[in-house]
N, C-alpha and C positions, 0 to 999 in steps of 0.2 A: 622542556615539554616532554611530555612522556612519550616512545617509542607510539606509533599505529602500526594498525595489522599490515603485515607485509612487509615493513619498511624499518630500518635503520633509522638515527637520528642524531646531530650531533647535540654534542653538549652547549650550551649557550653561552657565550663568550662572558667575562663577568665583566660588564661594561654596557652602558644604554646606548647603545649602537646595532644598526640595522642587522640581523643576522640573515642572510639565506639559508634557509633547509629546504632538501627535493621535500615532496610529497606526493603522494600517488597519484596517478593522472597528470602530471606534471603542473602540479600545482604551486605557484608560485610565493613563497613564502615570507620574498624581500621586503615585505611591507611592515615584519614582524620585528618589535624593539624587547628586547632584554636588559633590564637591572643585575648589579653585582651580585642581587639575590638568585639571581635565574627565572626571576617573576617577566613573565611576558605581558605586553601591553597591547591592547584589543584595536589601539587606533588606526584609522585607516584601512584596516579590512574591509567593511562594507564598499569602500570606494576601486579595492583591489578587484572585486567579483569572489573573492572566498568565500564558502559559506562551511563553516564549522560545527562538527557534530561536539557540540561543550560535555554531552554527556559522558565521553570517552576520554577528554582531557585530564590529567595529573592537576589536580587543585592545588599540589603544591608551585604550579607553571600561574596559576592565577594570585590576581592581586586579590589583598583585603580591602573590605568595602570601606574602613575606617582610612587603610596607608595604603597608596600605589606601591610603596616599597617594599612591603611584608607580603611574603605567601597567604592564602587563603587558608591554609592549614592553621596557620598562626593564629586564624582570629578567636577570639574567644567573647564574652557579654563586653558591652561598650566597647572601652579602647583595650583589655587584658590580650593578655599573648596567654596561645595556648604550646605548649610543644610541636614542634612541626609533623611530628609523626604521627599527631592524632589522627584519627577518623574519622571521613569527613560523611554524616550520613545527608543526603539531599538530594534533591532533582535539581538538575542547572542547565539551564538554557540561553539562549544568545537571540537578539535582533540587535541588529544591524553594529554597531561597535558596543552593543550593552551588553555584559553578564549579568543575566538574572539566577537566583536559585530561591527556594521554598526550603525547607526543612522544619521539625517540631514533633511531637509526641500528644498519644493518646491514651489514657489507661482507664482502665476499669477495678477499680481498687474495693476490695471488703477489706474492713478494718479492723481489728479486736483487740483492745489494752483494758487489763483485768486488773484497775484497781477500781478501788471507793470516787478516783478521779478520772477513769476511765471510760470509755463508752463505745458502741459500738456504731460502724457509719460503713453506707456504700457508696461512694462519690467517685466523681468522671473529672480530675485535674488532666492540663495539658497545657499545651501553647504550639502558636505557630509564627513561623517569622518569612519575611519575604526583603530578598536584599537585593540590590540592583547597584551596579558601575556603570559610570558614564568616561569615559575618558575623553579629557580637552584637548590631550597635547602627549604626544609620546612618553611623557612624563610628567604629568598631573592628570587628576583624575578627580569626577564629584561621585558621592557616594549615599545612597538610602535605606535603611533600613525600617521595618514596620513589625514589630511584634504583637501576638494580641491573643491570651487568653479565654477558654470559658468558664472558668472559676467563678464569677459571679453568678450562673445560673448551675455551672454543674458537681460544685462543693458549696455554697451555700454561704453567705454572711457570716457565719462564724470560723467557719472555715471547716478542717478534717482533725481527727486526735491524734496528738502525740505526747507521750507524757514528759513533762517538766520544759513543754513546749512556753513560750512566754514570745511578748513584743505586740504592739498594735491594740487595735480595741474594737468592741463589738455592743452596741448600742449600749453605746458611753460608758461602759466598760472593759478594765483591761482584758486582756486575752491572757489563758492560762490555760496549759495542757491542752491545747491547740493550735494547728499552723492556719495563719488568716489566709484567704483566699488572698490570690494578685487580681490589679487591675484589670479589665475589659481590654483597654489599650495599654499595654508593658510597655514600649517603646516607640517612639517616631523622632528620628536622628536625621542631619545631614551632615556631612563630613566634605571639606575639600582638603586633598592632597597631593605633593608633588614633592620632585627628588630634587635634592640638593646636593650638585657633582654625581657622581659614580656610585654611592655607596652610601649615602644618607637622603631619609627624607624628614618632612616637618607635613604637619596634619593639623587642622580645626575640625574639632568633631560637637557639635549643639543637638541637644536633643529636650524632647519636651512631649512623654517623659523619656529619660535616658539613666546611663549610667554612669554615674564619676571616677578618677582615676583611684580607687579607693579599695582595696582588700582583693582577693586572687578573683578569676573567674567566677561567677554566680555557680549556685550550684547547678541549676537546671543546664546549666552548660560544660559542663564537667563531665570527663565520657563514663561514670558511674550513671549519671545521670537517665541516660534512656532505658535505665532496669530499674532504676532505684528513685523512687518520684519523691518521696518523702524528704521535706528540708530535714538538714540538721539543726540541732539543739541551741547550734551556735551561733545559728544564721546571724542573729544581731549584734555578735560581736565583729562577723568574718563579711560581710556581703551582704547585708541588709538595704543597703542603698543601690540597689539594683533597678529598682523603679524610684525614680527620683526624678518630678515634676520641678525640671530647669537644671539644665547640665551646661556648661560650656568649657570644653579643655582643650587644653594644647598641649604639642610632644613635638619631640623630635628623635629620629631611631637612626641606629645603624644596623650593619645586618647582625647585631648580637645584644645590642641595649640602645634602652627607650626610657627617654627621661617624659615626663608629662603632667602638667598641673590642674588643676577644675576649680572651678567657683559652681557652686549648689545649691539646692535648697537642701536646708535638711530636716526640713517636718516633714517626717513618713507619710506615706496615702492616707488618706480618712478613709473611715469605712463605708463611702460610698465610689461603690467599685466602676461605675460606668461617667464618672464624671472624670473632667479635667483640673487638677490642684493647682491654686494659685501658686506663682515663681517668685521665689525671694531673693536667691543665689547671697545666702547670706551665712555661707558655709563655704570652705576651700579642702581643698586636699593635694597629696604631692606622691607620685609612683614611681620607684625607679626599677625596672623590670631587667632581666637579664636571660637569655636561652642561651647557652656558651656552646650547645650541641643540637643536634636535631631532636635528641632524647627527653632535653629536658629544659623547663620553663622555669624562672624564678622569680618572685619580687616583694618587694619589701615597698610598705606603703603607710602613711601618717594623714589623718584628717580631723576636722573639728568640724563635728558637727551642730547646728545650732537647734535646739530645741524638739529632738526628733519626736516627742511623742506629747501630742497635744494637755493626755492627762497631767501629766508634770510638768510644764511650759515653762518654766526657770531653770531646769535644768538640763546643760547641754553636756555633748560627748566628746573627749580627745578617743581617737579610736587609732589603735597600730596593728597591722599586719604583717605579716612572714609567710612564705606559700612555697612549697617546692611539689613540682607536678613531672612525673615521669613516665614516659607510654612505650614500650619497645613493640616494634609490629612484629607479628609472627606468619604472616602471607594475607591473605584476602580475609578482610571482616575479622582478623583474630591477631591478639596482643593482651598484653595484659600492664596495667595503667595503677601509678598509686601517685596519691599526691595527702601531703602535709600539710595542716594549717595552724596558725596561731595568731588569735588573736585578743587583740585586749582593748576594755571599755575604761575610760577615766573619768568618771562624772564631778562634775561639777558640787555636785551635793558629797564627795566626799567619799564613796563608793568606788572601790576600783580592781575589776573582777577579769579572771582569765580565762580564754577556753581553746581546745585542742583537738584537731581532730585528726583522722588517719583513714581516705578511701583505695579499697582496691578492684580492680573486675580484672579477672581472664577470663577471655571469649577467645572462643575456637570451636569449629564445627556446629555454629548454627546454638550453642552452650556459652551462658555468662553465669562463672562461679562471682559474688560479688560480699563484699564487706564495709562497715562502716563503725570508725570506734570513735567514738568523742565521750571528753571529759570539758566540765562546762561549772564553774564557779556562778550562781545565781542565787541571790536575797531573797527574802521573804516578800518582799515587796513584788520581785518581778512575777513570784510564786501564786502572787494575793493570797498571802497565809493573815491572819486573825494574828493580834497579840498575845504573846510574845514573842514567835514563829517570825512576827515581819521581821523585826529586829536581825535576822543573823545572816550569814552568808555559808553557802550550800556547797558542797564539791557533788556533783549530779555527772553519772555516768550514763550515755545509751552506745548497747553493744549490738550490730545487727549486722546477721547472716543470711545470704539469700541465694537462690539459683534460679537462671529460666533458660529455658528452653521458646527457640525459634522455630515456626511452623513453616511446611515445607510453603515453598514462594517463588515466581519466577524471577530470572534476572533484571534488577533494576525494578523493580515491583516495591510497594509498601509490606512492611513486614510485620506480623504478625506475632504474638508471644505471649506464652501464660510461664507463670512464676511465683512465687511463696519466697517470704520471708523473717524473719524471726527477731524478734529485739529483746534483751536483758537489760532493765535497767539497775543501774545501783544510785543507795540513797542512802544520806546517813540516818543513824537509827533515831535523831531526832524529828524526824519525818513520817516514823510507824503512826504516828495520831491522825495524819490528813491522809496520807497515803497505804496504810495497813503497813504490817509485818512482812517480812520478809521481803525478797525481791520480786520486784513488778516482771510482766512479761507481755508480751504483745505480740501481732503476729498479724499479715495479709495476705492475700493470696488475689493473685490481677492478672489483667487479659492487658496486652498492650500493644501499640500501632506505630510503628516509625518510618521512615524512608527505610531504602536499601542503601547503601554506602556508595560512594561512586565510583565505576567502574574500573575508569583509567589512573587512581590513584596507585601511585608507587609504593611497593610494601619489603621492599629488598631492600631496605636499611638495613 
């Protein structure tokens, strides 16, 4: 647990056993249990008379909503591990042995991509998530999470543009050169978990919708992510099953690797955004994740998905993942984060395309310099190019540079931020007939809203 004002604190024995710590006012702390992770368990406190300010707490001392075992730093969309050194932005609050928190983003996005496929759009994308712990037992724990969108009323049914964007469909059409809007409700998960001996736990996580053990963290949960709204190109090679109506997986971790299986559906959302999609779980997937240090997260991941897009409904996905994600903190709110992705599609009809990507953000001083480079293998089909265009397969590049600045804000307050950023695409030259000549260019400039980071988090790694 992280030092409080005034006071010393020992380090927590790595062992699930009662630890004493003083606490100011002589507050008695013997009620409090610790894992070999150094993750504190909530049980019992309301019964002690503690009452805890959560906002000040080290989230790395807090469990994740999915594993009693894992730090809260850890968690990343569904079951993913993020690097423990991320940054945790959120409000988090406590009654009586539950940890509550809130966190999510708000933007205000103009758009501009200047080809013949291009358009221009001002839309309000976001999400907000609400998570809560219950703990049973010093060592298990139930767990909820609740995501939820305004994409359907504030980008619109087809969603927002980006070029050489592809996946999903818009009155019974596939989508091209734009990203669909998400669900009303992204997520509703339950999760129980508990520790097995010293130094392992095992977890059931079900959600409906939810997310499978299946490609690195979503994007939107990526710490590029609260500067840079815009998916990548790749989304549906790397992370597309992020809203995925009927999830059920299971894991088991230690304090460095987590093995973990899902049974899914895997027809993507239809395009009516405020409903709930029928559960087939007729899709499986397998993650085997590894963080060897506080720095850095990795995992490699295999799925077959069944049938994900209504238009083609015979044809299904082998989908493989690789992910390396790295954050070093550099003091309060500032670090700088890059993370690696590869992933690859295998269809069934015979198709089998790769794509790649590369984020980075340094943030320091209220300043996120940020970047995102992917290279993305995509058909004519997924392009909806006219014959003889469907026919081929595309090496499609988007290059995009950004910076923002944070407006001045009180402590622990929502924070505010305007920012621009810039995209290069590259095509190959048999592409200049749908797309023009030379190379595409794009460009937005947004107003954006997130939590402040939490207070008591540890940055002296």
């Amino acid at each position: 647990m992280a030092p409080m004002p005034g006071m010393p604190m020992n380090t927590p024995a790595p062992a699930p056993v009662k630890t004493p710590v003083p606490k100011p006012g002589g507050m008695d702390m013997s009620s409090m249990h610790y894992n070999a992770n150094g993750v504190m368990s909530m049980y019992g406190m309301s019964k002690s008379g503690m009452h805890m300010d959560m906002s000040t707490l080290d989230p790395a001392t807090m469990s994740s909503t999915t594993d009693v075992g894992t730090p809260m730093t850890r968690e990343g969309s569904g079951t993913s591990w993020m690097p423990d050194t991320d940054t945790v932005y959120a409000h988090m609050f406590g009654t009586g042995d539950d940890m509550q928190m809130t966190h999510g983003a708000l933007w205000g996005r103009f758009i501009h991509t200047a080809t013949s496929r291009g358009a221009d759009a001002l839309v309000a994308p976001g999400w907000l998530m609400y998570m809560r712990t219950h703990p049973t037992s010093p060592g298990a724990q139930l767990g909820f999470r609740a995501m939820f969108t305004p994409d359907p009323f504030s980008v619109g049914g087809q969603g927002y543009p980006i070029l050489f964007q592809s996946g999903e469909q818009w009155r019974n059409q596939p989508l091209h050169d734009y990203q669909h809007p998400h669900d009303l409700v992204s997520e509703l998960s339950l999760s129980y978990s508990g520790q097995l001996g010293t130094g392992h736990s095992a977890y059931l996580y079900v959600g409906y919708p939810g997310e499978p053990a299946l490609g690195p963290p979503a994007f939107m949960h990526r710490p590029i992510a609260y500067d840079l709204a815009a998916a990548p190109i790749g989304h549906h090679w790397q992370d597309a099953t992020h809203i995925t109506f009927g999830v059920v997986t299971a894991g088991v971790a230690s304090s460095k690797f987590k093995l973990e299986a899902s049974t899914f559906t895997g027809r993507e959302p239809n395009e009516a955004r405020y409903n709930f999609d029928p559960a087939h779980l007729d899709s499986h997937s397998g993650r085997l994740s590894w963080n060897p240090n506080a720095f850095v997260a990795t995992q490699v991941s295999y799925g077959f998905v069944k049938s994900p897009e209504p238009l083609t409904p015979n044809v299904d996905v082998r989908r493989s993942s690789v992910s390396v994600m790295y954050t070093r903190p550099l003091g309060f709110d500032a670090s700088w984060s890059h993370t690696l992705v590869f992933g690859q599609n295998n269809a069934t009809d015979g198709e089998r395309s790769n794509s790649y990507l590369y984020e980075t953000e340094y943030r320091r001083n209220g300043n996120g310099l940020f970047a995102r480079f992917e290279q993305v293998q995509k058909s004519g089909h997924e392009l909806v190019l006219s014959s003889p265009l469907a026919d081929g397969l595309y090496d499609l590049g988007a290059y995009t540079v950004g910076f923002v600045h944070d407006l001045p804000h009180e402590a622990g307050r929502t924070v505010a931020g305007v920012g621009v950023d810039f995209t290069v695409n590259l095509k190959p030259a048999a592409l200049n007939s749908v797309y023009g000549a030379g190379t595409p260019f794009s460009f937005e400039v947004f107003y954006r809203l997130r939590p402040a980071p939490l207070v008591g988090q540890d940055t002296s790694h």
